[in-house]
C-alpha positions in Angstrom: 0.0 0.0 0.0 2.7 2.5 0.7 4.5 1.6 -2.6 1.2 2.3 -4.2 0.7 5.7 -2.5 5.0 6.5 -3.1 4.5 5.6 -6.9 1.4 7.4 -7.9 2.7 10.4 -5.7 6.3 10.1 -6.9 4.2 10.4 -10.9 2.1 13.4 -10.1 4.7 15.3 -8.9 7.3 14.6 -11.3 4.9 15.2 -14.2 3.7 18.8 -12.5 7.6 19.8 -11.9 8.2 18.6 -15.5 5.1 20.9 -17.2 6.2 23.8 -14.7 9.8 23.6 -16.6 8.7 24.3 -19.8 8.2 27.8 -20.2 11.7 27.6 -18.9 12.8 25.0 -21.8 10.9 27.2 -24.2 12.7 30.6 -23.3 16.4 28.8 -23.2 16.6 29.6 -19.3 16.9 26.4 -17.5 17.5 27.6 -13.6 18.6 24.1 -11.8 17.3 25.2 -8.3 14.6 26.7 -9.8 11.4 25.6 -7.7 9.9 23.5 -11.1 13.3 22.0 -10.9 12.6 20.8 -7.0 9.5 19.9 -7.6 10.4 17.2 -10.5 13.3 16.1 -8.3 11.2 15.1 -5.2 8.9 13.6 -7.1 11.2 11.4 -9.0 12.9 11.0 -5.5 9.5 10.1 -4.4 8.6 7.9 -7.2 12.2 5.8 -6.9 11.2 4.9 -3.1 7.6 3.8 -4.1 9.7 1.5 -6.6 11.9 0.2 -3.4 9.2 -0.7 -1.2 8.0 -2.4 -4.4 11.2 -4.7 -4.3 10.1 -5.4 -0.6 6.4 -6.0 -1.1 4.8 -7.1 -4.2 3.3 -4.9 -6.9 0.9 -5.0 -9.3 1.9 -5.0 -12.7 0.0 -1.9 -13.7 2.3 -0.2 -11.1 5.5 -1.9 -12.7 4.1 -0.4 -15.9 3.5 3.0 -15.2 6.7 3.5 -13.3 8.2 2.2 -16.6 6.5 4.7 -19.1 7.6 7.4 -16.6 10.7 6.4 -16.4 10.4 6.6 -20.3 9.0 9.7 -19.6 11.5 11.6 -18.0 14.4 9.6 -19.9 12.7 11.8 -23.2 12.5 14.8 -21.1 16.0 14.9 -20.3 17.0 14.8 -24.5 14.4 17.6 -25.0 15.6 19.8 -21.7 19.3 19.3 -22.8 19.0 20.0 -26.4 17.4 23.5 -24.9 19.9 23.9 -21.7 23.0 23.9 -23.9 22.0 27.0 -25.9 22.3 29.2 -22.5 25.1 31.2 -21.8 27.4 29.8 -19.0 25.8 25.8 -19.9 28.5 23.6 -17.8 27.2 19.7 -18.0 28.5 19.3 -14.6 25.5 21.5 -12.7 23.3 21.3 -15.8 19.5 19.9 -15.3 19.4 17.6 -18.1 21.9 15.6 -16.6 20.2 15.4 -13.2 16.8 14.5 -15.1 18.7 11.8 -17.0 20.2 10.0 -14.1 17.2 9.9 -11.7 15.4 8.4 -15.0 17.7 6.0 -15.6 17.8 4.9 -11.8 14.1 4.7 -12.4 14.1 2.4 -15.3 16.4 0.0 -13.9 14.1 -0.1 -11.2 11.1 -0.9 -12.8 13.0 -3.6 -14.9 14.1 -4.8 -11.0 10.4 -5.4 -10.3 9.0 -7.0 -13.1 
């Protein structure tokens, strides 16, 4: 139950800080710490320790699934958000954003390949 309520939690907010970084990805002004960018980040944060308890308990598959396609999800996100965050002036890959959306995707879809 508390994998269920991590993972559908972990999805909302990841999806909300994802729409709330657009205008930024639109405008070529991708702030890291930017509130949208701490909102995706707890979410995914969220969403990766729904997918832990899921190793613990058992999950439906319909959970496995949709953690998958977000994991997809964000995995997309992070192309689209880096082909925009390396048009700013002062891009360094180290602190960028596209590289912290791309890692906590790929954590999430090794994890959802963990739990099917």
């Amino acid at each position: 139950m508390i994998a269920l309520l991590l993972i559908l939690l972990g999805v909302l907010l990841s999806l909300a800080g994802l729409v709330a970084v657009g205008p930024q990805v639109q405008v070529h002004q991708i702030a890291v710490n930017s509130k949208a960018a701490w909102l995706f980040k707890i979410g995914a944060v969220v969403l990766i320790l729904g997918e832990l308890f899921g190793l613990i308990t058992s999950l439906e598959p319909t959970l496995v699934t949709v953690s998958l396609l977000m994991g997809g999800a964000i995995l997309f996100a992070s192309l689209a958000i880096g082909s925009h965050e390396r048009q700013q002036e002062g891009f360094a890959l180290k602190t960028s954003l596209s590289l912290q959306v791309f890692g906590l995707g790929v954590i999430i879809v090794l994890l959802a390949f963990l739990l099917r």
